[in-house]
C-alpha positions, -999 to +999 in steps of 0.1 A: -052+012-204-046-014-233-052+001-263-074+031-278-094+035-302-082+061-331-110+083-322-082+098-297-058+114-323-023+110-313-025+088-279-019+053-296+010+070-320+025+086-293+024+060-269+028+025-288+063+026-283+067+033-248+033+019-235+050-012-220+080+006-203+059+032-185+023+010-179+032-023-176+035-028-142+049-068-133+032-073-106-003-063-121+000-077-152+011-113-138-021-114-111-043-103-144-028-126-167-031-155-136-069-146-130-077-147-169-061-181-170-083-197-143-115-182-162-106-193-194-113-230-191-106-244-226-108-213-248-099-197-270-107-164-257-107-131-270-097-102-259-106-066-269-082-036-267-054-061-269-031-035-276+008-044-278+000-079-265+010-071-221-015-097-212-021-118-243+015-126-250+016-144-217-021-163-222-007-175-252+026-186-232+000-210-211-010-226-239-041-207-243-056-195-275-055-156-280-074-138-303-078-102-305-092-068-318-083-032-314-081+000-334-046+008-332-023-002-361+005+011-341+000-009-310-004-044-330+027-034-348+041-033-314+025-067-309+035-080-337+076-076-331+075-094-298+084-130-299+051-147-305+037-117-314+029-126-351+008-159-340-018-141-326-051-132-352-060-096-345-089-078-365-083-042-365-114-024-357-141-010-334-138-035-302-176-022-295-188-043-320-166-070-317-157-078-353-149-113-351-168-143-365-158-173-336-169-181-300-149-182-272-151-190-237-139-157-227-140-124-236-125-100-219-112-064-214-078-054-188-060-021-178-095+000-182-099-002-213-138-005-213-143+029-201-121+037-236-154+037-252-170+071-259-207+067-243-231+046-227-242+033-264-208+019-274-203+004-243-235-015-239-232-027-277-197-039-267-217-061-236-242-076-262-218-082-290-196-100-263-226-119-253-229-131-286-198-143-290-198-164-260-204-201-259-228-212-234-215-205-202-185-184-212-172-155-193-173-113-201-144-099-180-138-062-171-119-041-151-127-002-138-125+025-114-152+027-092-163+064-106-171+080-068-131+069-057-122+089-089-137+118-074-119+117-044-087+114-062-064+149-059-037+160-074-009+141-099-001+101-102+034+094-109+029+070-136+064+061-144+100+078-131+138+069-142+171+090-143+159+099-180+120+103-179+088+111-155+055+107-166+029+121-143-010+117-147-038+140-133-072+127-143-101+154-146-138+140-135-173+153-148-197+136-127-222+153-149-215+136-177-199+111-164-164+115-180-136+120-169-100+129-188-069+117-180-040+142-187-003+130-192+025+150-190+058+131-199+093+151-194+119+130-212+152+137-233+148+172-222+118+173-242+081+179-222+045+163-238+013+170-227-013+138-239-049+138-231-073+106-233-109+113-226-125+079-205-166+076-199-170+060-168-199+038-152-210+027-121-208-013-112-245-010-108-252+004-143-225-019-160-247-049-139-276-032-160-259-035-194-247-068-188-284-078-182-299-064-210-268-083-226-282-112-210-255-119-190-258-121-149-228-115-124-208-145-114-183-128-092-170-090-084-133-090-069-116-054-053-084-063-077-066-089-103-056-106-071-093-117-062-093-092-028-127-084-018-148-057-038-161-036-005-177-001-003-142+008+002-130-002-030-120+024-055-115-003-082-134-035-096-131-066-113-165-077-128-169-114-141-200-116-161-215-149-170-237-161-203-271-170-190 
């Protein structure tokens, strides 16, 4: 999760300060930010959800050119006071319809933010918008759970634990609709919160759909940010969609 639209009352206030402490996880972010830099070519790139800058911040640090949207003032003020933080353009908006006026070679979306988006409209606008933002032969980039592994999942995920805090996660799926919610529950300074964040989930097949109607076509499909294989095993997918 990167950053959320205000259509979730509370989630981006609550967590803008603390997102990077209990969600930025080293080893993840460096193996996204590493991928992202290899598909990047000459840029700039864009990327949506950019939230409080955990994988822009370091693009930028390659020499890459960063641009951004999201609909959380608080996150981007979070962006903004880290070094480097205020060199970055970010429109604040919708990242469905990806209010910017430039092309880039890639677009892209990390942490799950994609399934952020309310319903299957939203997300396929965000895939055409995307599209036509692209130069020819630039990348669309996301990341998501593979919707039947979320079913499997039982009980709690420790998201983050020190002496002082726990954050636990237990995600809620509706196969029905296709939804699924995530509820936080963070225990710190003797003081217990209960968050939710509602996600709308698709499968890699229909997300191949939208991407075609988008007119885009799969270039590659990787298990993780590390490039592992995506099997029938996998319960998670990196999808690299390329401008036809």
């Amino acid at each position: 999760m990167n950053a959320v639209p205000e259509n979730q009352p509370g989630y981006a206030t609550e967590f803008a300060d603390d997102y990077d402490r209990w969600f930025a996880k080293p080893g993840i972010t460096g193996a996204t930010v590493a991928s992202l830099a290899a598909l990047a070519g000459r840029g700039p790139v864009l990327e949506l959800g950019i939230g409080t800058g955990r994988i822009a911040l370091p693009l930028r640090e390659r020499g890459i050119e960063v641009h951004g949207v999201d609909g959380s003032a608080a996150m981007i003020r979070r962006l903004r006071a880290k070094p480097g933080g205020a060199g970055i353009p970010v429109v604040i908006g919708d990242f469905a319809e990806v209010p910017v006026t430039m092309s880039f070679s890639l677009v892209y979306l990390a942490g799950g933010t994609f399934a952020e988006l309310p319903d299957q409209a939203a997300q396929t606008r965000c895939f055409a918008n995307s599209a036509a933002r692209l130069t020819a032969g630039g990348l669309f980039v996301l990341d998501a759970h593979v919707p039947e592994a979320l079913a499997a999942v039982t009980g709690p995920e420790t998201v983050s634990e020190g002496d002082d805090h726990l954050v636990l996660c237990y995600r809620r799926l509706d196969p029905s609709a296709q939804r699924y919610r995530s509820h936080y529950v963070i225990h710190e300074h003797g003081r217990t919160r209960h968050l939710r964040v509602e996600f709308r989930c698709a499968t890699p097949a229909e997300l191949d759909l939208m991407a075609s109607r988008a007119g885009l076509r799969l270039k590659e499909r990787w298990g993780s940010w590390t490039g592992d294989p995506f099997t029938r095993d996998s319960g998670y997918h990196v999808s690299v969609y390329e401008r036809r």
